[in-house]
Structures are given as structure tokens and as C-alpha cells.
C-alpha positions in Angstrom: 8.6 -0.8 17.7 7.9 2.4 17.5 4.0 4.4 16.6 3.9 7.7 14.8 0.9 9.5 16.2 -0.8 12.3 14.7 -0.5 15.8 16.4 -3.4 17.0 17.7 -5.7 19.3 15.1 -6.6 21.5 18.2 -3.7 22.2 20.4 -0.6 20.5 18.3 0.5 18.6 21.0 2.1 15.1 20.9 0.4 14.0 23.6 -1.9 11.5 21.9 -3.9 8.4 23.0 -5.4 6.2 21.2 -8.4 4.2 21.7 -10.3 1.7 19.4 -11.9 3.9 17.0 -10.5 7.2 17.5 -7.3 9.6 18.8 -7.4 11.5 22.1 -5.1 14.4 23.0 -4.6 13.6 26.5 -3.3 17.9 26.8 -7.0 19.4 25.7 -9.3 16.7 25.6 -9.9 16.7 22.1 -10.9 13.6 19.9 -10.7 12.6 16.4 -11.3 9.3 13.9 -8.2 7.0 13.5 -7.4 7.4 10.2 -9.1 10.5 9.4 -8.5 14.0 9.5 -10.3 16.4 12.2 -11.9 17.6 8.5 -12.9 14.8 6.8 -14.5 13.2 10.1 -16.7 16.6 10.5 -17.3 17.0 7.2 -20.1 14.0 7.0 -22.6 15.6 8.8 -23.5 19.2 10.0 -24.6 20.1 13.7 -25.8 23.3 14.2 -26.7 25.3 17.5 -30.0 27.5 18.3 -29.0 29.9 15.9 -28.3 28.2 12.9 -24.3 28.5 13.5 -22.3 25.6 12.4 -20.6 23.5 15.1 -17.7 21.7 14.8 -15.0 19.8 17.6 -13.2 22.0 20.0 -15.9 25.1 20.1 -17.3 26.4 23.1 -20.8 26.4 23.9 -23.1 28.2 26.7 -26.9 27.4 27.4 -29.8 29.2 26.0 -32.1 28.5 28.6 -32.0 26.6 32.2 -32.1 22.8 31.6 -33.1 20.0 34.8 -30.4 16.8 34.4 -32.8 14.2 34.5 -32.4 11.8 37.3 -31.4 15.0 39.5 -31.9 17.9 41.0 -29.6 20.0 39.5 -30.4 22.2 36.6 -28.0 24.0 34.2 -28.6 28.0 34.0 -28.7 29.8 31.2 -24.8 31.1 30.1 -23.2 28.2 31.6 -20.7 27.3 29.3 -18.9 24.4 28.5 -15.5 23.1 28.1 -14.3 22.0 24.5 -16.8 20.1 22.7 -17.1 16.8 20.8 -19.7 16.3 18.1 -21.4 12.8 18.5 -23.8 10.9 16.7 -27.3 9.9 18.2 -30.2 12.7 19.2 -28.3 14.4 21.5 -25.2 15.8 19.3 -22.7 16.9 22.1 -20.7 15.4 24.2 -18.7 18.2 26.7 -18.3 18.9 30.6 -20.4 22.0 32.1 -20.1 22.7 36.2 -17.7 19.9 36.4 -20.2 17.3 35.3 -19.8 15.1 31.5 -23.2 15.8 29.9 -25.1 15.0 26.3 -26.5 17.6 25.0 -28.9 18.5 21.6 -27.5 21.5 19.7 -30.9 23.3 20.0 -30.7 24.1 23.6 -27.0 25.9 22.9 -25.3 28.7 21.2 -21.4 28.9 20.1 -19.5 31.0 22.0 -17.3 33.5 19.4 
């Protein structure tokens, strides 16, 4: 039996997991509802970073000012950017990788990269 997967919205590719609730293209990294579009799941609510510029899945982010990880040492300059983004829900509205380490962050402490 064969599964028709979705392309992905991002990169195109075929490549496609898919969890419980939700696709992952294993090329990029990018995620997306089962069952919805990449539109209709971003559509429902509106994230937007430190200067009021609308994020959505996929975009690139970099700090705005140096942040400590709590429960280390380490602290995230300002201009580090991230890989691809995914929008979450909770108070901390991103989910991405910056320096090699998968972070939460809140949209206020970021700004889209163009």
C-alpha cells in the first residue's frame, strides 16, 4: 500500500516524514499540520518579531540583543542567526537551532532576516 505525501511548501522536495500531528521534510527541516496547508496552518494566528514584521515558517531570524540560556553559561550575541524557523504555540513562539543548539525563543527578542 502505497502513501501520497505532500511536497514540501519550502524546498519541494519529496522527502517527507510524517509524525502524529504534523509533516516533516527530512531535506530542510521544515514542518507543517497533516492535513493542512503551510497557509491555512499560519494563517490562525500572527507572530511578529521586535519590529513589528510578520513571521511565518521557514524565515530566518538573528538576535537583537545578547540572551543567557538559562541553566547555562552560554549566552546568545546579538546577530546570531538562526536556521529555518518553526512557529509554535505557548509564550515562547519559536522553535529553531542557533550555534548548533535547538532553542525556544519569544519573537520580541528577534528580528527577520530579509
Amino acid at each position: 500500500m502505497s502513501h501520497s505525501f505532500p511536497s514540501c511548501p519550502l524546498c519541494e522536495m519529496n522527502e517527507i516524514a510524517v509524525h502524529t500531528r504534523n509533516y516533516e521534510c527530512l531535506t530542510c527541516g521544515h514542518e507543517w499540520p497533516v492535513g493542512l496547508s503551510s497557509e491555512e496552518g499560519s494563517a490562525e494566528r500572527t507572530v511578529k518579531d521586535a519590529y513589528g514584521n510578520v513571521l511565518a515558517n521557514g524565515d530566518v531570524v538573528a538576535m537583537i540583543k545578547d540572551l543567557k540560556l538559562k541553566g547555562s553559561s552560554q549566552v546568545l550575541k546579538i546577530g546570531t542567526k538562526s536556521r529555518p524557523i518553526r512557529l509554535v504555540d505557548g509564550d515562547h513562539e519559536i522553535d529553531c537551532k542557533m550555534d548548533g543548539i535547538a532553542i525556544a525563543l519569544k519573537a520580541m527578542y528577534v528580528k527577520k532576516i530579509q
